[in-house]
C-alpha positions in Angstrom: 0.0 0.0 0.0 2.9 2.5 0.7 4.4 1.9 -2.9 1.0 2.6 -4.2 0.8 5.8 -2.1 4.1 6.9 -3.5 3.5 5.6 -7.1 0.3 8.3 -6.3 2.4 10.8 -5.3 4.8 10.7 -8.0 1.8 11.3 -10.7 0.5 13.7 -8.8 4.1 15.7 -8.7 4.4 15.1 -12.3 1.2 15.9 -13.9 1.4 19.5 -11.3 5.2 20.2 -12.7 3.9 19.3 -16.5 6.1 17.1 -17.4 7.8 13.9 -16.0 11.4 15.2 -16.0 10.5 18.5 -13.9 8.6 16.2 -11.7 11.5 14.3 -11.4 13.4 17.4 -10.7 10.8 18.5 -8.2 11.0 15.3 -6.6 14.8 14.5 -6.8 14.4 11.7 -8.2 15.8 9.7 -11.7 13.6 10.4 -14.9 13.7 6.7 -15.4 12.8 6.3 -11.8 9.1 8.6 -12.1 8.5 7.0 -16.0 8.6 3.1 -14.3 6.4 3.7 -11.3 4.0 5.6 -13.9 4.3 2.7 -16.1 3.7 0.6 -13.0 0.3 2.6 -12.2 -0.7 2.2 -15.9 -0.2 -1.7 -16.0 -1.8 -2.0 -13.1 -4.6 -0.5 -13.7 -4.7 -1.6 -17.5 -5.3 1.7 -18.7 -3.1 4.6 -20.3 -3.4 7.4 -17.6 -1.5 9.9 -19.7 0.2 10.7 -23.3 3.3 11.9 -23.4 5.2 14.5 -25.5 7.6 17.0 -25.9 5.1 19.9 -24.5 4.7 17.6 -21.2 1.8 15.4 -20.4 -1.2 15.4 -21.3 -3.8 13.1 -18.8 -6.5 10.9 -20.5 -10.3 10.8 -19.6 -9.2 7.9 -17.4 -5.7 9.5 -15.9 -7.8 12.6 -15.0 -10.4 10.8 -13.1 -7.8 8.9 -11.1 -5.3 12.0 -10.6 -8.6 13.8 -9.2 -9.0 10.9 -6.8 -5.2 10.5 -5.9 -5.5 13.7 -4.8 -8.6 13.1 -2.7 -6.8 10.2 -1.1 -3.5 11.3 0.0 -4.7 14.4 1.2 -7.2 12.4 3.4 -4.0 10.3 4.7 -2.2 13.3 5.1 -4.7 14.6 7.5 -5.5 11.0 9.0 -1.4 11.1 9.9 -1.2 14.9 11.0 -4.6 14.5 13.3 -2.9 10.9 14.8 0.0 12.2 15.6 -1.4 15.1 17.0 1.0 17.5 15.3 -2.0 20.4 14.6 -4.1 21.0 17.5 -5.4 24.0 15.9 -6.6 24.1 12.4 -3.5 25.2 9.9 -2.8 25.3 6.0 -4.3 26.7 3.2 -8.1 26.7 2.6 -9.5 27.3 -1.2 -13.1 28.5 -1.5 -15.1 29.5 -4.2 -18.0 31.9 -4.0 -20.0 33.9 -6.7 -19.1 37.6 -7.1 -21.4 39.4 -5.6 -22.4 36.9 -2.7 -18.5 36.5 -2.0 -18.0 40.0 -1.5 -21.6 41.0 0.4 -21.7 37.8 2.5 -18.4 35.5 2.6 -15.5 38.2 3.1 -16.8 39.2 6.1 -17.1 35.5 7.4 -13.5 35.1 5.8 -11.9 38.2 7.5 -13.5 37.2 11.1 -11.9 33.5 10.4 -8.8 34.2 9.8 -8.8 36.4 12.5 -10.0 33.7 14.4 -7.5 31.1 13.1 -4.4 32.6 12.6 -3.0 29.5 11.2 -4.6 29.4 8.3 -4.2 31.4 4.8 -7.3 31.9 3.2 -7.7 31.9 -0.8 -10.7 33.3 -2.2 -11.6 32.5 -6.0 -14.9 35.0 -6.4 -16.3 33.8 -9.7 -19.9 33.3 -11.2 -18.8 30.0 -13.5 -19.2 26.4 -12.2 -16.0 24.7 -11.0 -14.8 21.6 -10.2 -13.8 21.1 -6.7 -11.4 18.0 -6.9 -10.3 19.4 -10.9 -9.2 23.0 -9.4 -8.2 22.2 -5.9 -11.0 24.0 -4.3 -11.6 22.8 -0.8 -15.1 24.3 -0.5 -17.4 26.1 -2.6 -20.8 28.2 -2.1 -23.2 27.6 -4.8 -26.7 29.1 -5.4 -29.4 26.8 -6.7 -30.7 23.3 -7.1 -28.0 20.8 -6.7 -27.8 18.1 -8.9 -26.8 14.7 -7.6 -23.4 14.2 -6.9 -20.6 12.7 -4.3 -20.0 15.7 -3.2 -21.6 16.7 0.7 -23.4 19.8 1.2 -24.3 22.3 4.2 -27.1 24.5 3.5 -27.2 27.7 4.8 -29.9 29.4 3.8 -31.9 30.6 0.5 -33.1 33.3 -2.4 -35.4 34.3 -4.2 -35.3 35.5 -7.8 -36.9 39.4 -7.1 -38.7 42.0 -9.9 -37.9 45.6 -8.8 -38.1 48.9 -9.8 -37.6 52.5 -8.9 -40.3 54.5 -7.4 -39.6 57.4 -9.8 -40.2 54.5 -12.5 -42.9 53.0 -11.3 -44.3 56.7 -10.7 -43.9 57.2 -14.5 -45.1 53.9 -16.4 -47.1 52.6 -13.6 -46.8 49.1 -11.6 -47.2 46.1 -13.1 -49.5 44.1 -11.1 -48.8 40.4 -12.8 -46.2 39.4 -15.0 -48.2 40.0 -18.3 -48.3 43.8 -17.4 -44.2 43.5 -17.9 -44.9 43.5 -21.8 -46.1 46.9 -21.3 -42.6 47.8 -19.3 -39.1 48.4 -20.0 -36.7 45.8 -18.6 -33.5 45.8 -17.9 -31.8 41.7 -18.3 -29.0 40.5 -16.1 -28.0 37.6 -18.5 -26.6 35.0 -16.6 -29.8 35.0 -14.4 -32.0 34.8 -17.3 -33.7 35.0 -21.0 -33.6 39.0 -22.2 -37.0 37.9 -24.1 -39.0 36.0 -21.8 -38.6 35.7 -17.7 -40.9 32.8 -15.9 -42.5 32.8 -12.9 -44.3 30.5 -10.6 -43.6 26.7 -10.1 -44.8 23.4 -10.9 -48.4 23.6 -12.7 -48.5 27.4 -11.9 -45.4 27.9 -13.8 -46.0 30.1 -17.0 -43.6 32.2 -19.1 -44.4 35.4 -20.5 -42.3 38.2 -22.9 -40.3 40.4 -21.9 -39.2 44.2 -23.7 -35.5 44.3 -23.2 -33.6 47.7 -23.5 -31.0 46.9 -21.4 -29.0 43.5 -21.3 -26.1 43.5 -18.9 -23.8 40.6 -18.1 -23.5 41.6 -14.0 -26.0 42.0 -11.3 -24.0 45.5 -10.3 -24.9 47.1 -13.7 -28.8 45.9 -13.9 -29.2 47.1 -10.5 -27.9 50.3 -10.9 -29.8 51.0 -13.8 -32.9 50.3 -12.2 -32.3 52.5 -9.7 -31.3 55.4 -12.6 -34.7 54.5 -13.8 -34.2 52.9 -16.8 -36.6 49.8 -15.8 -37.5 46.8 -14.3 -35.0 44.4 -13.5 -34.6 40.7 -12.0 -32.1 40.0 -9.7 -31.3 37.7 -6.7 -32.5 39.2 -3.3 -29.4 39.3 -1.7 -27.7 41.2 -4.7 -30.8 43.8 -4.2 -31.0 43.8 -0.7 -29.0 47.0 0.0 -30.8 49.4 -2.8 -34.2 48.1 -1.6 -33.5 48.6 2.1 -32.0 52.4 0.9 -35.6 52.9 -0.9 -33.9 53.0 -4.3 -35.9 50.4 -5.2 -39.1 48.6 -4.5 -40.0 44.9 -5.1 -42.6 43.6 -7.5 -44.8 40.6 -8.2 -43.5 38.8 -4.6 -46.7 36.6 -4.6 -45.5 35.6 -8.3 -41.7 34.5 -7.5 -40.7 31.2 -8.4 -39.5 28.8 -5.8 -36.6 30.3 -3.8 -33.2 28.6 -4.6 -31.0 27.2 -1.8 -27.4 28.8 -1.0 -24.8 25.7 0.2 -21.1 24.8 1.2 -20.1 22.2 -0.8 -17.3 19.7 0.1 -16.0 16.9 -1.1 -16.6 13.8 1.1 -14.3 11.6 3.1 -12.3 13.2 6.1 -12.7 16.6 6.3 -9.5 18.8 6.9 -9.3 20.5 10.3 -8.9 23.7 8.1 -12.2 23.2 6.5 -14.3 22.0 9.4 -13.8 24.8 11.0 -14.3 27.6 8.4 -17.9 25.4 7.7 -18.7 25.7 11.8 -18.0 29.0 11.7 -19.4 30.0 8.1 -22.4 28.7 8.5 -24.1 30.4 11.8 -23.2 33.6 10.1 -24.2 33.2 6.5 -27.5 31.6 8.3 -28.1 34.9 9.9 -27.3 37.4 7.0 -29.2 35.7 4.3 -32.4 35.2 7.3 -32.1 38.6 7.4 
């Protein structure tokens, strides 16, 4: 089992260096010592895990599925060996998280600045970004996602919810009126934040009561920021999450719409990998959580 932990290791080291001579550099070991316990892996498993060339390696369908899981696996005997031998008593290392823009920046900086001031062991990277990533693939210890999740292995604390909010500003709605149901809005100016939704059709409602109806578009804006703040120039109604309205609504700037009309709030969660948890990451989740439960209540 230790030579297969090793033989793990020394993929791991060369697929992160590029190549299996600056692994072996990296790892101070002979080039022909990294290509046989490779070669080892491979024939064991029966399959290619990687093609080499003169740009480095490049992993196959197979070798990236099992570098994603060697990864999983000495890190969990990493900790298993640190926690037995009792050499952290407090949570230490590096934690990765991954949080959408906005939410990361309203919501999880402030949880991340009173952890690490809690925890002065641990370094903290943040990776605020609105695409899906892959946890094991990107060496992300925990992300916060918004929405349905779909089955996976991966475990998940939920913390809370949103909902998906029409609003306007009161001088707009004191020019063109307020819509009262979603088929006044073809009567309206909108203004679209595109990853949310459609810029020529928004639904609402759920299950049987779900319909969708058409939308006028004269603004279509690729961040929450930029739809909110025109709606508060104005401009017209938007669609947003709650949270990323919640400040310009509280101010007055701008008043929700349609409420009794919103589609079924979606669920904001931690998402980890399963298996041992890291110290680290246990305790950023203990502490996370109570507090992202409380903002997103509020």
């Amino acid at each position: 089992m230790a030579d297969r932990l090793d033989s793990m290791s020394i993929l791991v080291a060369a697929v992160d260096a590029g190549s299996l001579s600056a692994g072996a550099r990296q790892l101070g070991l002979p080039l022909a010592t990294v290509s046989r316990r490779i070669a080892d892996l491979e024939s064991g498993l029966g399959t290619r895990l990687m093609h080499r060339s003169a740009r480095g390696v490049i992993l196959t369908d197979p070798g990236a599925a099992y570098v994603a899981a060697c990864r999983r696996i000495l890190e969990e005997v990493s900790e298993a060996e640190r926690i037995a031998s009792g050499e952290f008593s407090v949570p230490r290392g590096v934690l990765t998280l991954s949080t959408p823009i906005v939410f990361g920046r309203l919501h999880v900086l402030p949880c991340a600045v009173g952890f690490l001031q809690a925890y002065p062991e641990v370094e903290l990277r943040l990776e605020q970004t609105d695409r899906p990533i892959s946890l094991s693939e990107e060496h992300v210890d925990a992300a916060i996602r918004i929405g349905h999740l779909p089955d996976s292995s991966l475990r998940a604390r939920r913390v809370g919810a949103v909902r998906q909010v029409v609003c306007a500003s009161p001088a707009y709605l004191k020019e063109k009126g307020r819509p009262e149901k979603p088929d006044d809005l073809s009567a309206h100016d909108c203004v679209v934040f595109e990853n949310l939704m459609s810029n020529e059709r928004w639904s609402f409602g759920e299950g049987a009561e779900k319909r969708s109806v058409p939308i006028r578009s004269r603004l279509t804006v690729n961040t929450a920021e930029a739809a909110i703040d025109a709606a508060v120039a104005g401009l017209g109604v938007t669609r947003v999450l709650s949270y990323q309205v919640a400040g310009a609504v509280a101010s007055g700037q701008l008043e929700i719409l349609l409420e009794e009309y919103e589609p079924r709030p979606w669920p904001v969660s931690i998402l980890f990998r399963d298996g041992l948890v890291p110290r680290k990451l246990r305790a950023f989740i203990d502490f996370a959580a109570p507090r992202l439960e409380k903002a997103l209540a509020g």
